[in-house]
HTML snippet that shows the backbone in 3Dmol.js (N, CA, C, O; Angstrom):
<script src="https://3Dmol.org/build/3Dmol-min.js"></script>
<div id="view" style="width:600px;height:400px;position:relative"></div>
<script>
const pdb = `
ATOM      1  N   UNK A   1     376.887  18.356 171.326  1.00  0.00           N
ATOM      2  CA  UNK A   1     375.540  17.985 171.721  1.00  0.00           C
ATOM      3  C   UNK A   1     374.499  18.774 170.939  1.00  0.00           C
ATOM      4  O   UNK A   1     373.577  18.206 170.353  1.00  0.00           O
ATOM      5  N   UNK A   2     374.694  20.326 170.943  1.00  0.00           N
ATOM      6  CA  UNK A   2     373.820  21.066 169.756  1.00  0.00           C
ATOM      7  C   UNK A   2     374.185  21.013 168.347  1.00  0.00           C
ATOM      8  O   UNK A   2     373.360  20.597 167.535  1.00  0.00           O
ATOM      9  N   UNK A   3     375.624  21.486 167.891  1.00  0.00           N
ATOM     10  CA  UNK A   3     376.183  20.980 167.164  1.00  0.00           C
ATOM     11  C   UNK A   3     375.307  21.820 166.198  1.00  0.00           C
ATOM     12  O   UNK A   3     374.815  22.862 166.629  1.00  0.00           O
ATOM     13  N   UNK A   4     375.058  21.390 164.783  1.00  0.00           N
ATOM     14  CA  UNK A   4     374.539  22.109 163.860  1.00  0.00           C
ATOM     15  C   UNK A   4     373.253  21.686 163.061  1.00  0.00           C
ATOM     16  O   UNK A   4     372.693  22.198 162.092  1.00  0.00           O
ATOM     17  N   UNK A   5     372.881  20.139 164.101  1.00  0.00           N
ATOM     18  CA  UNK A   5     371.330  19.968 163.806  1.00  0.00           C
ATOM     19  C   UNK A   5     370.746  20.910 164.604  1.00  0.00           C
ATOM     20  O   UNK A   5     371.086  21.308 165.718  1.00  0.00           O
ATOM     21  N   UNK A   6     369.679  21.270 163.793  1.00  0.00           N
ATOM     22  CA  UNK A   6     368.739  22.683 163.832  1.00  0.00           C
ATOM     23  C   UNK A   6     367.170  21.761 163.545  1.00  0.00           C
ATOM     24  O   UNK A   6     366.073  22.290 163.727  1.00  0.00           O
ATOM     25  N   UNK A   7     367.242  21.169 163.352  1.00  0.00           N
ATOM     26  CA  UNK A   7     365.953  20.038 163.595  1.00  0.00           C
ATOM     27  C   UNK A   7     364.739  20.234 164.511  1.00  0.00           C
ATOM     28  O   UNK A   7     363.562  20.006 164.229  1.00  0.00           O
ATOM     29  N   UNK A   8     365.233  20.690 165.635  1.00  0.00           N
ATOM     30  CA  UNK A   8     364.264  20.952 166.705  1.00  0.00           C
ATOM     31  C   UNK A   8     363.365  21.730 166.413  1.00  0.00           C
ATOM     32  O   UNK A   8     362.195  21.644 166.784  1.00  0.00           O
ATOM     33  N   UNK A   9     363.914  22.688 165.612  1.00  0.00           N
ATOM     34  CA  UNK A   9     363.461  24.210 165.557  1.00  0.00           C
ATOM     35  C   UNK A   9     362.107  23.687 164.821  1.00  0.00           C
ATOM     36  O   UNK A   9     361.267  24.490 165.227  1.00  0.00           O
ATOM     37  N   UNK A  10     361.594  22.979 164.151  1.00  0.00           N
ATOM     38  CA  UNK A  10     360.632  22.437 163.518  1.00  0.00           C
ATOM     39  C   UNK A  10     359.548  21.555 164.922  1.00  0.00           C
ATOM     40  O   UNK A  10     358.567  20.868 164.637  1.00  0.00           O
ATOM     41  N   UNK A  11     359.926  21.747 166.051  1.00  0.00           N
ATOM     42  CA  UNK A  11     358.840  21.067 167.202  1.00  0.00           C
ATOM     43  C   UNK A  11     358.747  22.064 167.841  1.00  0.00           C
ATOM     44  O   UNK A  11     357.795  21.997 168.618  1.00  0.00           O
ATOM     45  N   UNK A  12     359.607  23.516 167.921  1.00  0.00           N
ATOM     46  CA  UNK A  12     359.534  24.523 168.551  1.00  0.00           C
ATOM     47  C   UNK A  12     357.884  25.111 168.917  1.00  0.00           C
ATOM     48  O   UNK A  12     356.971  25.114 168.091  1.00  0.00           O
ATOM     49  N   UNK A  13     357.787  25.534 170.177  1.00  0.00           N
ATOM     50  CA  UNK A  13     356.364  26.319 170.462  1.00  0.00           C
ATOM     51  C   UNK A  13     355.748  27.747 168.829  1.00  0.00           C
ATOM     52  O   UNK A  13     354.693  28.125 168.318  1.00  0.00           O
ATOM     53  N   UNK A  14     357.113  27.984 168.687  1.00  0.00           N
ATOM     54  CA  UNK A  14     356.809  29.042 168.368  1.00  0.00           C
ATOM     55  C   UNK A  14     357.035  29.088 166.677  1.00  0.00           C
ATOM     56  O   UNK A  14     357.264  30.120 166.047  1.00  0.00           O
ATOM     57  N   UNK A  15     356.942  28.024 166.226  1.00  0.00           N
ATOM     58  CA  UNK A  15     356.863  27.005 164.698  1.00  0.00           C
ATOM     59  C   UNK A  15     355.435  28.013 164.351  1.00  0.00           C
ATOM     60  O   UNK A  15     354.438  28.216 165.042  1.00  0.00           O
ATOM     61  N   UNK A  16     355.711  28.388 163.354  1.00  0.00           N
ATOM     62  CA  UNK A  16     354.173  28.809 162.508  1.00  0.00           C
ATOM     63  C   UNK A  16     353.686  30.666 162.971  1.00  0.00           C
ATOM     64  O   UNK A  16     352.825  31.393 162.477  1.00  0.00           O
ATOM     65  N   UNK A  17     354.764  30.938 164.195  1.00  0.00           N
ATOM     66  CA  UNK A  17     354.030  32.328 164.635  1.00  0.00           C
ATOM     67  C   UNK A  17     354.838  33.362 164.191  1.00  0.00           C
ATOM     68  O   UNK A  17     355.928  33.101 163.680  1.00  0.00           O
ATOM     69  N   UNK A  18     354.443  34.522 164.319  1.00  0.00           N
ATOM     70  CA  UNK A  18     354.989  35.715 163.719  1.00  0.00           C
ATOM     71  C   UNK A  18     356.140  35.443 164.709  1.00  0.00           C
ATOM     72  O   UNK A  18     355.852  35.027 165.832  1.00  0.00           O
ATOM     73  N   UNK A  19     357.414  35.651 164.366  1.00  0.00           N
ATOM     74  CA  UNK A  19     358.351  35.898 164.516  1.00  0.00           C
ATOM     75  C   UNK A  19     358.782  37.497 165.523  1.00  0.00           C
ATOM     76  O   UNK A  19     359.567  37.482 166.471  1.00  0.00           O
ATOM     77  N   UNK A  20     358.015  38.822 164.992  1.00  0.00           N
ATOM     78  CA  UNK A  20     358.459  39.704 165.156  1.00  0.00           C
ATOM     79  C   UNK A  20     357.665  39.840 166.694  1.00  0.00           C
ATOM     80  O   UNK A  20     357.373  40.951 167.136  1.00  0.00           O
ATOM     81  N   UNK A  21     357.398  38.740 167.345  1.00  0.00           N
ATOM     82  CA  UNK A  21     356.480  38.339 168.691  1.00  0.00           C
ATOM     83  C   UNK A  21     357.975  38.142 169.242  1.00  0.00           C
ATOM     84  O   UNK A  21     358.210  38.560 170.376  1.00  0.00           O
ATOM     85  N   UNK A  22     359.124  37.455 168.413  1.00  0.00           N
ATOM     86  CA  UNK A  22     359.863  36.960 169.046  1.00  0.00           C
ATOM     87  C   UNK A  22     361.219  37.830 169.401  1.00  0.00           C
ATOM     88  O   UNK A  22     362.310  37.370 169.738  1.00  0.00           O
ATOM     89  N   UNK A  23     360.882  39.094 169.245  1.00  0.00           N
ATOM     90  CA  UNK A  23     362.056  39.881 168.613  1.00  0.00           C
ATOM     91  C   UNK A  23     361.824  41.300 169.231  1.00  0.00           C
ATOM     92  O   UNK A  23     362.082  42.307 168.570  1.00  0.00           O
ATOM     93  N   UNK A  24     361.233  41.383 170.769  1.00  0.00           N
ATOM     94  CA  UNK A  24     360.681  42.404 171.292  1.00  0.00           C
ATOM     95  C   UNK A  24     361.790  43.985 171.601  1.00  0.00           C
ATOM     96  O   UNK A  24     362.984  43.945 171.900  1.00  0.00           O
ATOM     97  N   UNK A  25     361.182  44.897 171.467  1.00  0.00           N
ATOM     98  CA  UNK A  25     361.630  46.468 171.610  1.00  0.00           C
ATOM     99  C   UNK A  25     362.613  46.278 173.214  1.00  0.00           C
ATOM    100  O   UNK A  25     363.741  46.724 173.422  1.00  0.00           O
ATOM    101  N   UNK A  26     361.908  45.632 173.983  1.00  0.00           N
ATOM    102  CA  UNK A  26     362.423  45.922 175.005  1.00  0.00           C
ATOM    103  C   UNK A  26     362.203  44.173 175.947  1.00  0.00           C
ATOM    104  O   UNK A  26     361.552  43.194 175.583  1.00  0.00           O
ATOM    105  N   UNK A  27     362.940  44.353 177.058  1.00  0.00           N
ATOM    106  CA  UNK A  27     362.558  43.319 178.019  1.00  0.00           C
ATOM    107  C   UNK A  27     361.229  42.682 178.375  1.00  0.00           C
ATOM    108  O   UNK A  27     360.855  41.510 178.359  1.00  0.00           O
ATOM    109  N   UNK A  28     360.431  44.207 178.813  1.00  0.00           N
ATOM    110  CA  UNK A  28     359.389  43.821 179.459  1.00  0.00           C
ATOM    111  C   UNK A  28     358.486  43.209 178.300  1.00  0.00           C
ATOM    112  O   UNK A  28     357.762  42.221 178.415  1.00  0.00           O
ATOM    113  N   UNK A  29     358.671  44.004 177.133  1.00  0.00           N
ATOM    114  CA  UNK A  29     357.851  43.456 176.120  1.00  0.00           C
ATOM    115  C   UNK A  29     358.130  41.650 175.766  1.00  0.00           C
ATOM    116  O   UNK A  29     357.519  40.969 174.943  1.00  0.00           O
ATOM    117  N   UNK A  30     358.977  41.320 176.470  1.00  0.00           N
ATOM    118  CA  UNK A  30     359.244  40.018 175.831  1.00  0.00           C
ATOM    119  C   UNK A  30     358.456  39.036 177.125  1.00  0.00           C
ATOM    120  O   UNK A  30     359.077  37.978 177.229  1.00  0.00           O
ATOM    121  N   UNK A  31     357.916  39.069 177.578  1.00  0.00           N
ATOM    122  CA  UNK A  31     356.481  38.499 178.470  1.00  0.00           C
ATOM    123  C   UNK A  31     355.927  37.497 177.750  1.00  0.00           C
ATOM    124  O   UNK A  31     355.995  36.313 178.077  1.00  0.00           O
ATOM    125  N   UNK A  32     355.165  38.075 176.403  1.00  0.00           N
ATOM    126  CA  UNK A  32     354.775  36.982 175.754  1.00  0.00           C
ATOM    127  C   UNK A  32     355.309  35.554 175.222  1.00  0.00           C
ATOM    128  O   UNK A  32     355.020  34.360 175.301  1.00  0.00           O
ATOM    129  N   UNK A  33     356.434  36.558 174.528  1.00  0.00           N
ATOM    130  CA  UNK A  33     356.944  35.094 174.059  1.00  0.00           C
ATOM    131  C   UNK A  33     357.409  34.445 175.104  1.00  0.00           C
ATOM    132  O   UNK A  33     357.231  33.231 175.010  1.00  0.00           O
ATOM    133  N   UNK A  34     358.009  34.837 176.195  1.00  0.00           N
ATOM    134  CA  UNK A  34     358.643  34.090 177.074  1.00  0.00           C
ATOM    135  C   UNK A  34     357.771  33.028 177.444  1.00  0.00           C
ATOM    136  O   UNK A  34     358.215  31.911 177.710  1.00  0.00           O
ATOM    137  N   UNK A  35     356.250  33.373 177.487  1.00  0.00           N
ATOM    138  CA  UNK A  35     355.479  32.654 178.168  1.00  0.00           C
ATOM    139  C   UNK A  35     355.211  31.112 176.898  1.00  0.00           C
ATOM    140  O   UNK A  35     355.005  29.952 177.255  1.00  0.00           O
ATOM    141  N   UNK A  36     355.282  31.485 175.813  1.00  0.00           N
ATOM    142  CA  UNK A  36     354.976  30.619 174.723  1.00  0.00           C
ATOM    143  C   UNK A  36     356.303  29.767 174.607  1.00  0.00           C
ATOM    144  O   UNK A  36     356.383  28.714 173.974  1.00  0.00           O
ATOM    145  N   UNK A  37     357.262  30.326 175.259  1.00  0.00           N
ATOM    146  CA  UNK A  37     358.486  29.677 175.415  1.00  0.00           C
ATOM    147  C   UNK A  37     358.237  28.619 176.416  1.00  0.00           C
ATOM    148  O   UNK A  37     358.588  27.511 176.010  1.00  0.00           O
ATOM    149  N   UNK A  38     357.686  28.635 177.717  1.00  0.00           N
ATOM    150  CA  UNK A  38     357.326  28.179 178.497  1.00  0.00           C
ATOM    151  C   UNK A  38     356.938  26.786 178.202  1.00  0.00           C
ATOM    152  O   UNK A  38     357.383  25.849 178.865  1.00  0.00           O
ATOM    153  N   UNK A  39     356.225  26.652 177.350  1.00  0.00           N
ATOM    154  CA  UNK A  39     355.742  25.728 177.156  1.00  0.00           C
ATOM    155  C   UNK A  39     356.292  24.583 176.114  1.00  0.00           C
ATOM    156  O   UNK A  39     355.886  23.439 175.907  1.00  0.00           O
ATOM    157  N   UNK A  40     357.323  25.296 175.566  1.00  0.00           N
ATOM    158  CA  UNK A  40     357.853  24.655 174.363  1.00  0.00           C
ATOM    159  C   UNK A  40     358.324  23.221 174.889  1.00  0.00           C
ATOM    160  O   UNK A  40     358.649  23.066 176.066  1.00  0.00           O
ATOM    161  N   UNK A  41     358.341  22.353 174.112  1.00  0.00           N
ATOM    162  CA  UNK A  41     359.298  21.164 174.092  1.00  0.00           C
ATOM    163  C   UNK A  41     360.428  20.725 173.671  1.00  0.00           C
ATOM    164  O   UNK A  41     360.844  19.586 173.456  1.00  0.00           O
ATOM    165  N   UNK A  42     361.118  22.285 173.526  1.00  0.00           N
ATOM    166  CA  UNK A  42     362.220  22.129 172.787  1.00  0.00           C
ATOM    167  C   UNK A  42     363.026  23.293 173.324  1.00  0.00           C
ATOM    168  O   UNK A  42     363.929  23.455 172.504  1.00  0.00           O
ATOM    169  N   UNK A  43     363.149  24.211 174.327  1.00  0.00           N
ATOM    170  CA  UNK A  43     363.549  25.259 174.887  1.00  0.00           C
ATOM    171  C   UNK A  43     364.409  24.967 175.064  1.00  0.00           C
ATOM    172  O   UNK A  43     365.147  25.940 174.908  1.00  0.00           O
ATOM    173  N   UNK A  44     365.181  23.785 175.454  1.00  0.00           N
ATOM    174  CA  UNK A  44     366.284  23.945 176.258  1.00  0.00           C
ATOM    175  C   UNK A  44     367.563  23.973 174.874  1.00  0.00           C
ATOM    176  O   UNK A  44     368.643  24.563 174.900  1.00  0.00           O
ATOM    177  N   UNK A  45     367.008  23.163 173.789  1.00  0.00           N
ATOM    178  CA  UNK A  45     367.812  23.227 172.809  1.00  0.00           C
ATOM    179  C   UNK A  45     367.740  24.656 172.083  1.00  0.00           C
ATOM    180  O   UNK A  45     368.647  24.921 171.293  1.00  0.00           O
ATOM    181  N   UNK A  46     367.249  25.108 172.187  1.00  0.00           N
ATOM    182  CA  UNK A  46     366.762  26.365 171.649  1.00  0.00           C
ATOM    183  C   UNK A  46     367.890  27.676 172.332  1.00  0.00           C
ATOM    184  O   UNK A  46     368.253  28.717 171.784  1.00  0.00           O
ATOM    185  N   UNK A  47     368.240  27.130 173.726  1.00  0.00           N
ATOM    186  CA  UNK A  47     368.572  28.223 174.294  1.00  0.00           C
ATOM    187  C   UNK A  47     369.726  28.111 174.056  1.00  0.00           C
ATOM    188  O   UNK A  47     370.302  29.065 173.534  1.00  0.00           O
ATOM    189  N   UNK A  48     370.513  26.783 174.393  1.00  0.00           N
ATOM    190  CA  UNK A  48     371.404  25.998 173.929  1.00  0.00           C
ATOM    191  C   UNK A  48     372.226  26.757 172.459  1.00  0.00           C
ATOM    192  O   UNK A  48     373.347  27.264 172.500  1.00  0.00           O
ATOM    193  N   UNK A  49     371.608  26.696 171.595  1.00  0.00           N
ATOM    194  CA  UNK A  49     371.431  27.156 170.217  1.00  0.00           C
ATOM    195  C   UNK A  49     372.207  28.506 170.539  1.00  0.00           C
ATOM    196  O   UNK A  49     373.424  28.686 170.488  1.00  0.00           O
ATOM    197  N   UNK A  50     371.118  29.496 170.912  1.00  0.00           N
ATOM    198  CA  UNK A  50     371.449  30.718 171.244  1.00  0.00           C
ATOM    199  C   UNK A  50     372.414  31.248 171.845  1.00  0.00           C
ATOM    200  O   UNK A  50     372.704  32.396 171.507  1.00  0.00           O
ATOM    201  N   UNK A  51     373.057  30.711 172.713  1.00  0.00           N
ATOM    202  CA  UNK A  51     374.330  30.964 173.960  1.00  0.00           C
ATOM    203  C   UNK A  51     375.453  30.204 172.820  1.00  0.00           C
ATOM    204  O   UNK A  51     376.412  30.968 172.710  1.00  0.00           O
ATOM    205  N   UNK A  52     375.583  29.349 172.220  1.00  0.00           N
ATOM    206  CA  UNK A  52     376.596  28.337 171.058  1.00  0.00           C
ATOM    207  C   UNK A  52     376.565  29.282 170.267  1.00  0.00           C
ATOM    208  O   UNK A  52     377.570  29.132 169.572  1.00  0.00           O
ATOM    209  N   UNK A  53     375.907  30.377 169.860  1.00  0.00           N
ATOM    210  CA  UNK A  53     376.056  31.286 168.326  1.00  0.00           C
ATOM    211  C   UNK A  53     376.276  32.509 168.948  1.00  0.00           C
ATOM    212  O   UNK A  53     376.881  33.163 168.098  1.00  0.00           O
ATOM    213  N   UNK A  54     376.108  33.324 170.126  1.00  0.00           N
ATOM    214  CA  UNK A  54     375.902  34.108 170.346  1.00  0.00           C
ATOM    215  C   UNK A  54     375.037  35.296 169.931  1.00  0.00           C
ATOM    216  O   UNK A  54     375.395  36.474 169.951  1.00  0.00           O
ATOM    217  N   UNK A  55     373.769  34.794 169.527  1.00  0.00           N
ATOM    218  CA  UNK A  55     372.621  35.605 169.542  1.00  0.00           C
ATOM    219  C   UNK A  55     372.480  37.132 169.997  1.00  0.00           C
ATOM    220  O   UNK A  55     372.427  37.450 171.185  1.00  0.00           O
ATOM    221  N   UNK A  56     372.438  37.813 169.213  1.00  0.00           N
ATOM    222  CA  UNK A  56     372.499  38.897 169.912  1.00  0.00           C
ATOM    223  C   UNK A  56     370.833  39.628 169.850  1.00  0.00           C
ATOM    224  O   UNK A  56     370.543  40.711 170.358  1.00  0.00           O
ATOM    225  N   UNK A  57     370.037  38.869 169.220  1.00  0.00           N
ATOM    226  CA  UNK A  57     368.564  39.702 169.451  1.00  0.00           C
ATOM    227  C   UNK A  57     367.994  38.195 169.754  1.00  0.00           C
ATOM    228  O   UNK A  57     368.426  37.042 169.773  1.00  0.00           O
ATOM    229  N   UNK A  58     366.323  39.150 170.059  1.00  0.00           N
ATOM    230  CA  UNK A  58     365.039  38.124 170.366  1.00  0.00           C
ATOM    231  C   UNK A  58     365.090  37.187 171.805  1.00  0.00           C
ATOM    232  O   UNK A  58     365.870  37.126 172.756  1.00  0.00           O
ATOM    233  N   UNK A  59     364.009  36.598 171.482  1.00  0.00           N
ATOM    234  CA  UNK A  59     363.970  35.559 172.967  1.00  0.00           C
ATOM    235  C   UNK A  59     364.229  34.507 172.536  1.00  0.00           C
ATOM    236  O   UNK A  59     363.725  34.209 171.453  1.00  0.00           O
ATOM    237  N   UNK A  60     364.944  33.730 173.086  1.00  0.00           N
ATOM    238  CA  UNK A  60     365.237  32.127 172.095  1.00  0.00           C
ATOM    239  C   UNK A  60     365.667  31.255 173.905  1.00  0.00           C
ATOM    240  O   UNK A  60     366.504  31.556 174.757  1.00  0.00           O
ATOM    241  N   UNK A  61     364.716  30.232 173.848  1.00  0.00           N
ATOM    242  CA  UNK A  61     364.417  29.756 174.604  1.00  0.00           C
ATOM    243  C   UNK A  61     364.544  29.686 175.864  1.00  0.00           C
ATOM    244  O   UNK A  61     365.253  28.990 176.590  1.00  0.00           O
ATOM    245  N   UNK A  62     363.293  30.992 176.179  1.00  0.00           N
ATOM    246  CA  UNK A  62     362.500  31.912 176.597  1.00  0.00           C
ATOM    247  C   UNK A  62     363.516  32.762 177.625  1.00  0.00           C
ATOM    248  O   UNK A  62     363.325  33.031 178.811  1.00  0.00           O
ATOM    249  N   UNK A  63     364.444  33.031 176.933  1.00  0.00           N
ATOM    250  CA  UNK A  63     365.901  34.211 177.810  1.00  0.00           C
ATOM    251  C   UNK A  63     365.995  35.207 176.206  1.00  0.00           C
ATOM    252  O   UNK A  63     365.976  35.133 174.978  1.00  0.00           O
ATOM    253  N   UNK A  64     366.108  36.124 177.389  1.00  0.00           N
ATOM    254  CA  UNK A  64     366.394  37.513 176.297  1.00  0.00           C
ATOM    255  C   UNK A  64     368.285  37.927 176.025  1.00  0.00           C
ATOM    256  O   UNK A  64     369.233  37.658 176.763  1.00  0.00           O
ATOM    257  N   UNK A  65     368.275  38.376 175.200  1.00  0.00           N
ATOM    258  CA  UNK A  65     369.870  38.709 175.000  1.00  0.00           C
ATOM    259  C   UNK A  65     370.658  38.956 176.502  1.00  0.00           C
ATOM    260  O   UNK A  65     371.827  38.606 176.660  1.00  0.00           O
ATOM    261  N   UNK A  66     370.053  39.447 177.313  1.00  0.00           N
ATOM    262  CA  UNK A  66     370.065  40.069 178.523  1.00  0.00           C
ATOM    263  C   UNK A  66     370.945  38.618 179.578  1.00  0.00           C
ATOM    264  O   UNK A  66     372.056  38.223 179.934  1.00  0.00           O
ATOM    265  N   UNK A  67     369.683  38.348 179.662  1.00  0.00           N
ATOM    266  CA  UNK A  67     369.126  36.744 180.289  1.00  0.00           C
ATOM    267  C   UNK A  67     370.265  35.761 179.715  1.00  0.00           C
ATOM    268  O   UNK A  67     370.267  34.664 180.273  1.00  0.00           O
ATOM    269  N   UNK A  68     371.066  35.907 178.885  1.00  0.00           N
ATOM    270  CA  UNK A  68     371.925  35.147 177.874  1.00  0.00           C
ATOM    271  C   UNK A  68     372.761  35.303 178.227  1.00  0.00           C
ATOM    272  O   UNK A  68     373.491  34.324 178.385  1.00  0.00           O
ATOM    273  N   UNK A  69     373.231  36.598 178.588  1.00  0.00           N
ATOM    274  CA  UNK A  69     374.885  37.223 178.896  1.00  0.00           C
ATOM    275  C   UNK A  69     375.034  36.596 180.571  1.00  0.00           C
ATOM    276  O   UNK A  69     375.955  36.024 181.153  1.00  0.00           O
ATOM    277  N   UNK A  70     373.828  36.964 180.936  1.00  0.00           N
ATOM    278  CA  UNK A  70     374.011  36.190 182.270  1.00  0.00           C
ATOM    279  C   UNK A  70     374.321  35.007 182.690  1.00  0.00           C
ATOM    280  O   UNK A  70     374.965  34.847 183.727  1.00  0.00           O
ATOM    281  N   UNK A  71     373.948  34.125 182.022  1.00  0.00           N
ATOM    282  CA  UNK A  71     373.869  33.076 181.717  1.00  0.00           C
ATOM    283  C   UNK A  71     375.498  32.099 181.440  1.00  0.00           C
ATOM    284  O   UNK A  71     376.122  31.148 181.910  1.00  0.00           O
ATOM    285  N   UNK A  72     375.564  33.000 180.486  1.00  0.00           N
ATOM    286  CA  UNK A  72     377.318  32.806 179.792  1.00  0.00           C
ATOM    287  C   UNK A  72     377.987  33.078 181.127  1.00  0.00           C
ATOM    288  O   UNK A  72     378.671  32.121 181.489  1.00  0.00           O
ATOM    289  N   UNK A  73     377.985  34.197 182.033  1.00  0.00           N
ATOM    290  CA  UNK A  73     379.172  34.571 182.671  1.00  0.00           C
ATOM    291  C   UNK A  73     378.444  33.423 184.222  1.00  0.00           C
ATOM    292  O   UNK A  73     379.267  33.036 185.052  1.00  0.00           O
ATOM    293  N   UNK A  74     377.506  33.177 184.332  1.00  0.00           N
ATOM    294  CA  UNK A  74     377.184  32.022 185.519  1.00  0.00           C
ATOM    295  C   UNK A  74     378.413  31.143 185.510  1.00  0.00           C
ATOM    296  O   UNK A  74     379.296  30.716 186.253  1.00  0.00           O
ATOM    297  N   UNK A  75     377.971  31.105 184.220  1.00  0.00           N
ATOM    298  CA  UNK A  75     378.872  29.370 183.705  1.00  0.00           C
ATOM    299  C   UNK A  75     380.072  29.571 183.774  1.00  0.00           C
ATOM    300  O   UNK A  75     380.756  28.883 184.531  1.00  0.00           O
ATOM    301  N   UNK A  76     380.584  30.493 183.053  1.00  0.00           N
ATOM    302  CA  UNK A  76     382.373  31.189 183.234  1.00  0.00           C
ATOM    303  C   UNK A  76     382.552  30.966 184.703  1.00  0.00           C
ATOM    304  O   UNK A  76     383.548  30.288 184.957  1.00  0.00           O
ATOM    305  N   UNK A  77     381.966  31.291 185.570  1.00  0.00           N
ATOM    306  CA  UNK A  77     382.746  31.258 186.632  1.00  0.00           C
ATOM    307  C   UNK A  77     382.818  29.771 187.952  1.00  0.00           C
ATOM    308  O   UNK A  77     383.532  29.530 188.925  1.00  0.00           O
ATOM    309  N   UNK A  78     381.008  28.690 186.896  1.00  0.00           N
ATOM    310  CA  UNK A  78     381.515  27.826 187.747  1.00  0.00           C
ATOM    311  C   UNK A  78     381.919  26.785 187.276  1.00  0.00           C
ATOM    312  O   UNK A  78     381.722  25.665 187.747  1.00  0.00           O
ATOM    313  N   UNK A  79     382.743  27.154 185.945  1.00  0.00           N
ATOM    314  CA  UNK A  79     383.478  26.305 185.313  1.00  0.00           C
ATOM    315  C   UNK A  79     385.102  25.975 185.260  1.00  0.00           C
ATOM    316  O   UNK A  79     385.526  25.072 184.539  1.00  0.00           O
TER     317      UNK A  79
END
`;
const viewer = $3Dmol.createViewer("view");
viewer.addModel(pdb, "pdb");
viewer.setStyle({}, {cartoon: {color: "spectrum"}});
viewer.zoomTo();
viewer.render();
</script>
């Protein structure tokens, strides 16, 4: 379903912005983007993306590495 079109990433909220917005020191710092995530029209593929590669930095649709691992082991267990 995600597969290795990367296409989206071109309707993404966060198309055109500094990047290093996206790539925060810490949790709390990631507020912003999360919020610009929020709005995206493309988040869910985005996150999608991120959890399929295993991402290990930044916010990618609007979950932090953190937010990701959690995520993964939800699913592990109600799968």
């Amino acid at each position: 379903m995600y597969g290795t079109d990367l296409s989206w990433r071109h309707q993404g909220a966060c198309n055109g912005l500094d990047p290093e917005l996206f790539f925060p020191d810490s949790d709390v710092a990631a507020d912003e983007a999360k919020s610009i995530c929020a709005t995206c029209m493309v988040r869910a593929s985005c996150l999608e993306h991120a959890i399929a590669v295993r991402e290990k930095d930044g916010v990618w649709g609007g979950a932090t590495e953190r937010e990701r691992r959690r995520i993964i082991r939800q699913r592990r267990r109600t799968a």
